[in-house]
N, C-alpha and C positions, 0 to 999 in steps of 0.2 A: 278474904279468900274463901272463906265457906259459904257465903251469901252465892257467892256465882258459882260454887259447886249444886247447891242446894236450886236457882236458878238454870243452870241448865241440865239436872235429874228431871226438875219438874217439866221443862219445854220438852223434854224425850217423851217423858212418860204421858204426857198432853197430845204429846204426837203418837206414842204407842195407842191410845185408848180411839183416837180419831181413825186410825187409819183400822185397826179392828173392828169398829164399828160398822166403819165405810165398806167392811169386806162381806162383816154379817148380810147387808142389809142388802149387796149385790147377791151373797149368796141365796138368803134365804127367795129372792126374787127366782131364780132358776129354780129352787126348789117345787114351787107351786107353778110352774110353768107345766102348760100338759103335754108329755112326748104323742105322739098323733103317728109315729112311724118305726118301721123296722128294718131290720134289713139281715139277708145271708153273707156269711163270711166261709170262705173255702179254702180246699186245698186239690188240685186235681196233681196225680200222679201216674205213672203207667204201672204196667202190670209189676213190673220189678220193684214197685215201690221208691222211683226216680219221680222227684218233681217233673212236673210240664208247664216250659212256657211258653208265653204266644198263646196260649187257649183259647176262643170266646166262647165265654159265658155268658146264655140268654134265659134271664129270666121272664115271663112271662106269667099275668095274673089271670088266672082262669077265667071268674067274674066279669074281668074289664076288656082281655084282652091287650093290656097295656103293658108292653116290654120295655124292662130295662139288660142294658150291655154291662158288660166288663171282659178284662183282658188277664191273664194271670201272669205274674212277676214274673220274673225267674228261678223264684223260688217256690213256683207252684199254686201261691196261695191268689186271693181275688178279694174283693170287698165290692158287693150289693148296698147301698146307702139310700135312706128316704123311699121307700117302697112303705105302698100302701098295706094294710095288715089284710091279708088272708091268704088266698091257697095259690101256689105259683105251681108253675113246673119249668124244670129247670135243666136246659142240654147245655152240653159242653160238646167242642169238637173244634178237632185240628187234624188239616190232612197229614195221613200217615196213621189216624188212629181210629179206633172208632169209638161212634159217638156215646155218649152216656148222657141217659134221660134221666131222670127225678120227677116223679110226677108227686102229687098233693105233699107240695111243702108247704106249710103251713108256719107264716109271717104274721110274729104278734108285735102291735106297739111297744116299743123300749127293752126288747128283749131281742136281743142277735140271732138268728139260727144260724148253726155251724153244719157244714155238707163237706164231704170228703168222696171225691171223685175220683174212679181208675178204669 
């Protein structure tokens, strides 16, 4: 009876150090992996400080000209994703409101900008 207690400690523990391993070696891969993009994360609200939804939000890269869209929850907020890093400017608008511009936002690699619009 201890032979195959002591056999199946060891098939765990054989399996605990494989599968740790297997996680390092996935992690440490992402690790040196190089982020190349960034992106804004918002919240647009009206004057009373009510989220807004249905929003579009258009960002647009100064440099390139190259626009990305989003649309805000319901809860206000929006997610920008994969945008190139440098200076955007950034409207929002929904009829019934008026528009709000952002100009020189500035989008770094691997780091979110947060914008709060009203």
């Amino acid at each position: 009876m201890q032979k195959t207690g002591v056999k199946t400690e060891r098939r765990f523990f054989d399996r605990l150090v494989t599968t740790l391993f297997l996680s390092l070696i996935t992690c440490s891969s992402a690790l040196f992996a190089q982020i190349n993009s960034g992106g804004i994360a918002g919240f647009v609200s009206d004057p009373s400080g009510a989220s807004v939804a249905d929003a579009t939000v258009v960002a647009t890269n100064i440099a390139t000209q190259v626009v990305a869209r989003a649309v805000t929850l319901q809860n206000g907020n929006y997610l920008l994703n994969y945008l190139v890093p440098g200076t955007y400017k950034v409207q929002v608008n929904k009829p019934g409101f008026a528009t709000s511009v952002e100009t020189h936002v500035e989008v770094t690699a691997g780091i979110p900008r947060a914008l709060m619009s009203s």
